[in-house]
N, C-alpha and C positions, 0 to 999 in steps of 0.2 A: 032299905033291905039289910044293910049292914047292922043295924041297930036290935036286929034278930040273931045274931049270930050268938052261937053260945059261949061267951067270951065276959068276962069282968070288965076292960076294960079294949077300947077302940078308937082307935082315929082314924080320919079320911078326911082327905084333902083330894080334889080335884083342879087340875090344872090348864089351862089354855092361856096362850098366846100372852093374853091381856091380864095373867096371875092366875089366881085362887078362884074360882069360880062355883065351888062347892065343898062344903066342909062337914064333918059328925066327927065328935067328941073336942076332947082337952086337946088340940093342938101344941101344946107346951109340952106335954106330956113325955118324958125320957121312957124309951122302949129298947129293949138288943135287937139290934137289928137280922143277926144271923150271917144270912151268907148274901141280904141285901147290902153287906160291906163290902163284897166285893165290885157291885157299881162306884163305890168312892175312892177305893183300891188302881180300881182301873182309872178312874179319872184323874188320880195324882199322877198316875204311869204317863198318860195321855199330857201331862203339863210338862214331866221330866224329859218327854219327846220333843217337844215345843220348844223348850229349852234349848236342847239339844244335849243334857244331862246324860241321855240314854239313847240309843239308836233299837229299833223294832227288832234288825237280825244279826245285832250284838250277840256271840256267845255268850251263856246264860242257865245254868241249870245242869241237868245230865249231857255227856259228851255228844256232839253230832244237837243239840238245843241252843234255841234264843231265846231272848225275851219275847218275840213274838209267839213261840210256843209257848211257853210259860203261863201267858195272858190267856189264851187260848186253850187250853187243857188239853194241850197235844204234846208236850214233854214228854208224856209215858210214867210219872210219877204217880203212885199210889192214890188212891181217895184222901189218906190220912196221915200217910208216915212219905217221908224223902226215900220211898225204895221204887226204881223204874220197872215196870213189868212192862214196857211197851218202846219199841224203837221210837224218837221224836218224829213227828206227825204223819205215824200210824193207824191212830185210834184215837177216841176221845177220850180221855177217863177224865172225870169232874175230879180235880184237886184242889182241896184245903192246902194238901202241902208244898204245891208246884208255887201257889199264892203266896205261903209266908219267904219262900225261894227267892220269887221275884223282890217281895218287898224288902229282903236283906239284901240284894243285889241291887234295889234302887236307891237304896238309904245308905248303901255305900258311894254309891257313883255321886250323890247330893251332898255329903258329907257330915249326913243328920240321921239319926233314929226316924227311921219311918212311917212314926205317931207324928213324929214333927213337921216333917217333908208333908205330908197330907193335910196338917192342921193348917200349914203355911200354904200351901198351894192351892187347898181345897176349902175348906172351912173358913177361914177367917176374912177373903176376899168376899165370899158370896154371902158373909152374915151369920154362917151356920152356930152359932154362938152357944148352945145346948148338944154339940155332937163332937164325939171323942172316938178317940184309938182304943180299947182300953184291955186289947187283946191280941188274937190274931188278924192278919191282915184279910184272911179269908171270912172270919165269921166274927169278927169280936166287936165291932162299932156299935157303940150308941146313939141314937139320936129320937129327934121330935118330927110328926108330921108337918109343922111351920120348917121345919129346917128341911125335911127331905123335898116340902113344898118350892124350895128355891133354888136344891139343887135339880128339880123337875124341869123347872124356867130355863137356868142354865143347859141342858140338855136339848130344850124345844128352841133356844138362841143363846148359845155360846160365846161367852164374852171372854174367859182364863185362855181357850184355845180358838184355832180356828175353825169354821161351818165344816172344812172340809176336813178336818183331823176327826173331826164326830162322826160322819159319813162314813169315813173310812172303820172306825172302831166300832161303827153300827151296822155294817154288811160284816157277808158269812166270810171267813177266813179260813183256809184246811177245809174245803167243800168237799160235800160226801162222802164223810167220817161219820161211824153212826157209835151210838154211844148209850150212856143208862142218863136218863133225865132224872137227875133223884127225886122220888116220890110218885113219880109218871114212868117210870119202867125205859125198856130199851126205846130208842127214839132210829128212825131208819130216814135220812140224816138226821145229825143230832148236833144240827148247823150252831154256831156262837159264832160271835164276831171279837173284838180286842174286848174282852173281859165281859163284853155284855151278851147275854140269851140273845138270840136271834129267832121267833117266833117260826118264821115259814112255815112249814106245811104239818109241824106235829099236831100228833092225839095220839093221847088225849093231852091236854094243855091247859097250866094254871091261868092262865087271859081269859078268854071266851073263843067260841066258836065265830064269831062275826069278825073279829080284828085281824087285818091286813097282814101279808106277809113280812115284810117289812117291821113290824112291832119288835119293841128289845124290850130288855128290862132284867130282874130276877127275883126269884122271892126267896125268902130263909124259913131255918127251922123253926125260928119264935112264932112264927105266926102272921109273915109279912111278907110286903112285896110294892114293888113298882111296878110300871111299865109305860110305855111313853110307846105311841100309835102315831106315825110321821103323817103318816095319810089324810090325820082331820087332827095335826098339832093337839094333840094333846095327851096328860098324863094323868096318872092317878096312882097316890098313895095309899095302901091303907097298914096300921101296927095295930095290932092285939096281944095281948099275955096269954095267950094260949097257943101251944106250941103246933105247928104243922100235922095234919091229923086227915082221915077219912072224912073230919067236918070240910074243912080245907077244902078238899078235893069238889066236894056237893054243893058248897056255898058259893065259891068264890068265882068261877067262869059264869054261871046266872048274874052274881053283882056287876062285874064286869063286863058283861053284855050288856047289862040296862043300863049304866053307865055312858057306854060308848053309844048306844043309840040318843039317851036324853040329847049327849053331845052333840051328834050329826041334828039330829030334828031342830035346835038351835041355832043350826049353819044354815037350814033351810028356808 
């Protein structure tokens, strides 16, 4: 289905338990990921934790904010610029700039540039060997379907942190804040958990209609997206050079649902 899309170029990878279990196009393939950098964003956050680099309700951001805001898009910081329109966790507003906040705030406590801290915590353990920083913390990473393939693995069994730090960063956080899904309009909650979408009950919604409440993930404006379904272990990437669109919206909840049924009917 994917291979209809109207796109130059695409990859998918699908993921369970046991790796890779479905794949379409050049897997190697370097793509911007968008604002699917903020799942990798979040996951160096999530090792800085482990560490104990960072504490979750560490001051952090605008006055009366933590880092656990910050992750969360509950600081009250603008979509785009460091300006607050929102007392900390009032409201949701999706922030690029609450992201690069955080990530100067982590890559200070690390004592590394925050391209570094993530290559060292995230990328380099798990292989990701084609994926870089090479912008904002919120939307700027690079990478390949093979590589976001591993950090899918790592997500369905967590090896950098522990089962239960992913659990935690995978439920809703600041519950019943409603907020703008960008692309998908206002969301009534507009649940997210530490850095990751948290699926529950919206619509309209980039996954499908069939995938469990519980689903996390995110997708960006290039044209991409993850999501990882706890319910039947499993993930699926897919990257295109064609930027987030009305095609988007038509295509990708169909692919998505055939997807996750092929999966279930295989468990069966």
């Amino acid at each position: 289905m994917a291979a209809s899309w109207p796109v130059e170029n695409v990859a998918v990878a699908v993921v369970a338990p046991d790796g890779v279990v479905g794949s379409l196009g050049d897997q190697q393939r370097v793509f911007p990921l968008a604002s699917v950098t903020k799942l990798l964003t979040s996951y160096a956050v999530l090792v800085a934790v482990e560490e104990g680099a960072v504490e979750w309700d560490q001051p952090a951001g605008p006055e009366g904010s933590t880092v656990r805001h910050l992750i969360a898009h509950t600081a009250g910081y603008a979509f785009d610029k460091a300006e607050v329109q929102a007392a900390p966790g009032t409201r949701r507003i999706y922030s690029n700039a609450g992201f690069d906040v955080l990530a100067s705030f982590v890559g200070s406590a690390c004592e590394m540039p925050f391209a570094t801290y993530l290559h060292e915590a995230v990328f380099a353990p798990l292989g990701m060997n084609s994926s870089a920083l090479v912008g904002s913390a919120g939307a700027g990473a690079e990478s390949s379907a093979a590589d976001l393939a591993l950090f899918a693995s790592e997500l369905l069994s967590p090896r950098l942190v522990s089962a239960e730090l992913v659990r935690e960063a995978t439920s809703v956080v600041f519950p019943g804040l409603n907020g703008v899904l960008p692309g998908y309009g206002m969301q009534k909650p507009n649940d997210w958990g530490l850095g990751f979408e948290i699926r529950d009950s919206k619509s309209p919604h980039w996954t499908g209609t069939s995938f469990s409440a519980r689903t996390f993930g995110h997708f960006g404006q290039s044209g991409t997206f993850l999501w990882v379904d706890p319910e039947i272990s499993s993930a699926c990437v897919a990257l295109t050079d064609l930027r987030f669109g009305p095609w988007a919206v038509e295509a990708w909840t169909p692919f998505s649902d055939g997807v996750r049924a092929e999966l279930v009917s295989r468990r069966a």
